[in-house]
N, C-alpha and C positions, 0 to 999 in steps of 0.2 A: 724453580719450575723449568722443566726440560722444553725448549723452542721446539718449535716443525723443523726447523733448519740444525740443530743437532743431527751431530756425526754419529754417534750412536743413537737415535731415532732412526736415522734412517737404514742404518746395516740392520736395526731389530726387526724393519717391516721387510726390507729381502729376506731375512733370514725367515719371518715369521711369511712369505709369500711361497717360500721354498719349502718351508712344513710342512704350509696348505695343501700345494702342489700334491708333495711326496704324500704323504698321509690319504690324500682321496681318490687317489688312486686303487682300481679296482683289487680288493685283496685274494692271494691263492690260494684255491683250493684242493692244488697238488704241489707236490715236492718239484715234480720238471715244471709247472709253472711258475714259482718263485725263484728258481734257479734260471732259465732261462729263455720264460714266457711261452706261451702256446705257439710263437712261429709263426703271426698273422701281424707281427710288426711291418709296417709301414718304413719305404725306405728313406725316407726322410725323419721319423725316427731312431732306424739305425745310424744314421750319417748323424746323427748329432751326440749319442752316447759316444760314436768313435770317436769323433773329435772332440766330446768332453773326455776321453782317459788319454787321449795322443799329447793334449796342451794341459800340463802341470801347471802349478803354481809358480815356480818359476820362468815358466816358457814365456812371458812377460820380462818379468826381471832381467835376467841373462843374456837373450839377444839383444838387447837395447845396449846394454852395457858389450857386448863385443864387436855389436857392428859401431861403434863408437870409437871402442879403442883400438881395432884387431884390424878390420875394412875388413875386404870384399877376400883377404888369405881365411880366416875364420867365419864370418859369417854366413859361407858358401855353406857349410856343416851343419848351422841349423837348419837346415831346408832339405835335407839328407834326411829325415821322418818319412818326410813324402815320398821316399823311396823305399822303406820298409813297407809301407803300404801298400804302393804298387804290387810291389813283389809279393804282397800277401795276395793280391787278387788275384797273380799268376798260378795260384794252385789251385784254384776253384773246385776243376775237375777231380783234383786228388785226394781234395778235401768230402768229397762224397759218401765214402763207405761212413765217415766220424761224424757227418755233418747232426747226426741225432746222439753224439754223447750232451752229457752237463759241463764239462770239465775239461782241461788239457791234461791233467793227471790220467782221467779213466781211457782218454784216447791212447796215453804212454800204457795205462795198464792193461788195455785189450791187445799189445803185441806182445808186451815183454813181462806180462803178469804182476803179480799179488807187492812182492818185495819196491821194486822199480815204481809202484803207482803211489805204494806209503812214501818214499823219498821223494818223491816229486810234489807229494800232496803237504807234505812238511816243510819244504823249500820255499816252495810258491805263498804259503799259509804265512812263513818267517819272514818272505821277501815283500809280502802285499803289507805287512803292517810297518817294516820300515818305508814304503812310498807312505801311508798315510801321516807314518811319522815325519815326514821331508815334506807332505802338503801342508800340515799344521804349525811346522816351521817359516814356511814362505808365508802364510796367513799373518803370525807372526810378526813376520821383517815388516813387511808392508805396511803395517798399521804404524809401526815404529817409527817409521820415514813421513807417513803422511799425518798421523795425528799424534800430536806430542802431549796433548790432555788426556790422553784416556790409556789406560793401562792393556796393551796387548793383551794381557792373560785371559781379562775379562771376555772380551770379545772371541778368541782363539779356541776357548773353553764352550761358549755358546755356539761357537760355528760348528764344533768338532759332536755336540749332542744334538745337535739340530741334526746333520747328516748322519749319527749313529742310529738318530729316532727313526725315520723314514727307510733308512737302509733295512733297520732291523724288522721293522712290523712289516713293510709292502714289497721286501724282496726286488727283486729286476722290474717291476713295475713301475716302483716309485722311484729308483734308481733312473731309469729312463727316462720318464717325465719329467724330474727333477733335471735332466741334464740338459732334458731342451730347454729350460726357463733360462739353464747358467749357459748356454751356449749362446742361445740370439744373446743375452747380454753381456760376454766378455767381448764378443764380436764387432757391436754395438760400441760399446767405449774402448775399445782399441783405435776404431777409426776415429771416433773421437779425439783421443789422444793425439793419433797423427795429422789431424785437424789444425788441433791447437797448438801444436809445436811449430806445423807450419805458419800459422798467423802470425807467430810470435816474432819472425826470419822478414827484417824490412826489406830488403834488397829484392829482387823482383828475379820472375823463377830462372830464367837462362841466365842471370849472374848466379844463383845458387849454384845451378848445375855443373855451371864452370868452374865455381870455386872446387866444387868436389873430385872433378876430371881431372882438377891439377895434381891433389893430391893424390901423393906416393901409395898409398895404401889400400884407395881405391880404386887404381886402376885394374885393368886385367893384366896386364905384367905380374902384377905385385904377385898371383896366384902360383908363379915361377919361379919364384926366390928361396935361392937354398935356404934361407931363413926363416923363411914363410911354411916351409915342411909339405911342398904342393903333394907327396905321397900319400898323407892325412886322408885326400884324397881319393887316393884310390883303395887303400886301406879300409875305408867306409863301406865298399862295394861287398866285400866278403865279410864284416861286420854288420850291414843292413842284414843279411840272410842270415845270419845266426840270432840276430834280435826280434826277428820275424816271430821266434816260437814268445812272445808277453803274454804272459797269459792273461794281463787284462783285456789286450786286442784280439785274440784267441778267441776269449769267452765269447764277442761281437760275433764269429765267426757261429757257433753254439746257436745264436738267437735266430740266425736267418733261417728264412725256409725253405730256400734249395742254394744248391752250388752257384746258379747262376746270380741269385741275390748278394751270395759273399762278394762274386766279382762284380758287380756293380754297384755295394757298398764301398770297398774298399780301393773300387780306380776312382770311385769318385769324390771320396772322404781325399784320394791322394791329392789330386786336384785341391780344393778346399784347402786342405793345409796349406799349401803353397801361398795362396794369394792371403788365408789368416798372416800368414808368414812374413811374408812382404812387406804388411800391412803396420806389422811390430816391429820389423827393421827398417820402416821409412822413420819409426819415431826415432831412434838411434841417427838417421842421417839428417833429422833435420836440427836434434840438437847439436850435434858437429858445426851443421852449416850456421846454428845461431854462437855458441861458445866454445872453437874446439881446446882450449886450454885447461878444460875438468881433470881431475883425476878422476880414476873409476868410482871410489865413493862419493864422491859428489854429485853424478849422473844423474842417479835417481831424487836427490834433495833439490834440484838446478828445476827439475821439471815439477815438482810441486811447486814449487815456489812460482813459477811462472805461469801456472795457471791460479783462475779465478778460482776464491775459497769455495762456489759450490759448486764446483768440480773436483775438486781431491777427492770426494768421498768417494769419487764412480771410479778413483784409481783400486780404492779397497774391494768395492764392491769386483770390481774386476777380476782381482788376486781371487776373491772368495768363492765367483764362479766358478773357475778355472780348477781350485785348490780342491774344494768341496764336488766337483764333478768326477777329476781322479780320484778322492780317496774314497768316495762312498761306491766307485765300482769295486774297485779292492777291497774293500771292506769287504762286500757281496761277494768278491772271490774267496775272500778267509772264510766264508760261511758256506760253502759249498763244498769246499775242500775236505771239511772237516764234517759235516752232518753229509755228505756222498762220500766223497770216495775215503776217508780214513775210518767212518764206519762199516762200510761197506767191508770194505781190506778185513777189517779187525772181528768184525762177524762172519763172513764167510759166506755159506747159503744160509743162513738162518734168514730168514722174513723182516727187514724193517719197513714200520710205517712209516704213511707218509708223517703222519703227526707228529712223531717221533724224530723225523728227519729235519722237520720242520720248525720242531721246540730246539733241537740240538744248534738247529744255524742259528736263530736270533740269539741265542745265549752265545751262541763264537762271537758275532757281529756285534755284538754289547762288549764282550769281554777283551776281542782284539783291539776294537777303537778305544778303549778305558788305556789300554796297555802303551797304545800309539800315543795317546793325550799325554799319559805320563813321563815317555819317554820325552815327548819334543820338550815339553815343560821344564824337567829339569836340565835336557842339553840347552835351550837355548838360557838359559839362567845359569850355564855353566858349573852347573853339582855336578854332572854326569862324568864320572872315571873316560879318562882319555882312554883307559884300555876298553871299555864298552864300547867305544866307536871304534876305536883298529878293530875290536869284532868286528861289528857292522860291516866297514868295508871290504874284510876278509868273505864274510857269508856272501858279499855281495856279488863278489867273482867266481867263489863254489856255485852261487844260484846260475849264472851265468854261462859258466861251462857245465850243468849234466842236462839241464830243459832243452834246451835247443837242439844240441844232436840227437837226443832220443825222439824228440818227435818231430825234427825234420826228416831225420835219413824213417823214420814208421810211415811218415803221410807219402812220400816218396817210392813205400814200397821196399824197404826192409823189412822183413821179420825173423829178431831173432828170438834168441829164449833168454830169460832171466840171466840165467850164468853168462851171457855174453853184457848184458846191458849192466850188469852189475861190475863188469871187470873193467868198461869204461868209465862206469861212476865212478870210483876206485881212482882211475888214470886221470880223471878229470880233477877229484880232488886231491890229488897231488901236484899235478902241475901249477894247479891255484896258490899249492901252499910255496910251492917252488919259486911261482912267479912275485909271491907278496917276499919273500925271503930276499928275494933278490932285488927288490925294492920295487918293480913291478904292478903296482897298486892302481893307477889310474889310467886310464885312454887305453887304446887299441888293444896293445899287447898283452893286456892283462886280462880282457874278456877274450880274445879271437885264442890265442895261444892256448890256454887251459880248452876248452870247447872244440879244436883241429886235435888236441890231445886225445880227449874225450872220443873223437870219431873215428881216428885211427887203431884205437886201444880195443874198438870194438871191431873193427873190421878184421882185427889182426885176430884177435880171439873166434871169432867165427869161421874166419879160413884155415886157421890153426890147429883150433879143437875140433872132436868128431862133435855132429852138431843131425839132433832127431833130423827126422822128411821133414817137408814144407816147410822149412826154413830159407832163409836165403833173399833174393831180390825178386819182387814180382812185377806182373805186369798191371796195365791196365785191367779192372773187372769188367764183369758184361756191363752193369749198370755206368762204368765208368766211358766205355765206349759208347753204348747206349746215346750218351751226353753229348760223346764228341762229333758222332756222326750226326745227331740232329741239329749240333751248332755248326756243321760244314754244311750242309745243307740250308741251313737258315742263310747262311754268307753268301753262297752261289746265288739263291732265290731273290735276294737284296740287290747282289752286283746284277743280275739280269735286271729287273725293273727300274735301276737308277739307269742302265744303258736303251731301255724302250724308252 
């Protein structure tokens, strides 16, 4: 007989509360409302999907484990999110002419046409099931570390059709709902965690604090040391703006309903992350200040162990929010991609239904998450050919250098024509392959490098080649000033009443 106090009773009732959730959520009765809702979302509904696709399944895991071993030279980097964020809400106004596309694909394909929006819609489609594949792995680890009776698969398997079920029948609806359930609660038992890692630390708080300030690696010095790679740093600044184009946090951008909702989602999801952030690297400092003698794998088995047994499970449940809140938007990204814009591309002007648009995504949104389950399944059970993941990581860096500068230098006010966007895809995936050749596979230089390729390769092509009218850099439009003169206005009107 299974107890109320079973670990898997109680992941069945989240799991089976996040069904509910997802499932009764009002279903659409248009293709832009399952893709990107009517536009009458609430912004504290959007600030919770952001932050459900912003904090993966590892976003847990990993900072704990760096600000533990690495201090205050690395774990400055995780907190570096909150700055692609920002920077997303700095374009607000630019984001205006796009802000009624479905897609970041169709925004790429309304400058640089037909060819450029199929690549982009195939990238993003390849790049969104390896993140669901990397969420159902952490789901995965997690369970591994914390419950040693129950078999990962079992669980890993029912999380991953749980979020396939909902994603697939209620579209962006249930997607949403469901992420506010897993947001208040990763939230929720993070602080938790950092709670109880605290209590665990006899010593009393300004000896802790001391003990920390002594150490080498937490000071602000340490961020200086030729060792430490304080460049890392600023290398991230021109790295945030090219990660800007995710097209999971993109789509967020799709659901608001004016410009000014984007910027007031996205400065304030920045915010938010920050202090979630904090929040997961105090648990890392306070196991430090209880055992700093761990290795890195010990880390996470050190902090089960030391909490009370009916607490472990709220670590799972944690992972599950988190992991199931990114991949079931991605998912809902493979299904748009592929029932909009790769049909669309592929038809032409021919008429599709909505119905049709709409049978085409659930069947992606089944088919991609089947695909993702399978893959994590045999990688983390180690069948998977080590040459399938050197794919993986290769695609990973192509994905990385053509999204970004096509629809940074588009929202910004390029317009070129296909032959130009194409000669940078080109340059783009070459330098990837150049930079994996070269051993180049991980950190900075393997994303910024291929993607600075990519933009040059287009600029050079367009000042180079003869190139039709109306191409080139524009400006601002009427509706785009429109925006900016009513928001200068609004700021003088404020500063005068705060001075009466």
């Amino acid at each position: 007989m299974v107890s109320l106090n079973s670990p898997l009773l109680i992941i069945g009732a989240f799991l089976l509360l996040t069904l509910v959730v997802g499932l009764t959520s009002k279903q659409a009765t248009t293709f832009r409302a399952y893709a990107v809702d009517t536009k009458r979302l609430s912004t504290v509904k959007l600030l919770a999907t952001l932050l459900g696709t912003s904090f993966c399944g590892v976003s847990l895991l990993s900072p704990v484990e760096v600000c533990y071993s690495a201090g205050l030279s690395k774990v400055v980097l995780t907190f570096m999110r909150a700055l692609t964020l920002w920077l997303t809400s700095l374009m607000w106004i630019r984001m205006a002419p796009f802000i009624q596309h479905l897609s970041i694909a169709g925004t790429i394909g309304s400058i640089y046409g037909k060819y450029p929006r199929i690549i982009v819609a195939l990238l993003a489609t390849c790049s969104a099931i390896s993140v669901v594949k990397d969420q159902i792995n952490a789901i995965s680890t997690m369970i591994t570390i914390c419950l040693d009776s129950i078999n990962p698969t079992v669980i890993t398997v029912l999380a991953t059709l749980t979020l396939m079920l909902y994603a697939t029948l209620g579209g962006i609806r249930s997607v949403t709902n469901t992420d506010v359930l897993q947001c208040i609660t990763f939230v929720i038992i993070i602080a938790l965690i950092a709670k109880l890692m605290f209590e665990k630390i006899d010593n009393p708080t300004l000896d802790i604090v001391s003990f920390l300030h002594n150490q080498e690696k937490f000071k602000l010095s340490s961020l200086f040391h030729r060792d430490r790679q304080p460049l890392n740093l600023l290398f991230y600044i021109p790295f945030s703006c090219f990660i800007i184009a995710d097209p999971g946090n993109i789509q967020r951008i799709y659901m608001c309903a004016s410009p000014a909702q984007v910027k007031k989602v996205f400065l304030y999801g920045s915010l938010l992350y920050l202090v979630i952030m904090f929040f997961v690297c105090l648990i890392g400092l306070f196991v430090f200040a209880g055992n700093p003698t761990l290795s890195i794998p010990k880390i996470w088995p050190y902090i089960i162990s030391n909490m009370p047994s009916c607490f472990k499970i709220s670590v799972v449940i944690c992972v599950l929010g988190m992991a199931m809140s990114t991949a079931d938007s991605y998912l809902h990204l493979c299904s748009v991609m592929v029932a909009h814009d790769l049909m669309e591309s592929i038809r032409g002007v021919k008429p599709i239904s909505y119905l049709l648009q709409i049978r085409v995504a659930k069947l992606t949104a089944l088919a991609c998450g089947s695909l993702a389950m399978l893959i994590a399944i045999y990688s983390s059970g180690l069948l998977i050919d080590h040459r399938i993941a050197h794919a993986l990581n290769i695609f990973d860096t192509i994905d990385g250098s053509i999204i970004p500068p096509l629809f940074i230098l588009a929202v910004f006010g390029f317009r070129g024509t296909a032959r130009t966007a194409l000669i940078g895809i080109a340059i783009g995936i070459l330098a990837s392959l150049a930079c994996n050749q070269w051993g180049f596979t991980i950190g900075f230089a393997a994303r910024l490098t291929p993607a600075i390729a990519n933009s040059l390769g287009m600029m050079a092509a367009h000042y180079l080649l003869p190139q039709p009218a109306g191409t080139g850099w524009v400006g601002l439009d009427a509706q785009q000033k429109r925006i900016q003169q009513l928001t200068k206005a609004f700021k003088r009107h404020k500063k005068i009443l705060d001075l009466e």
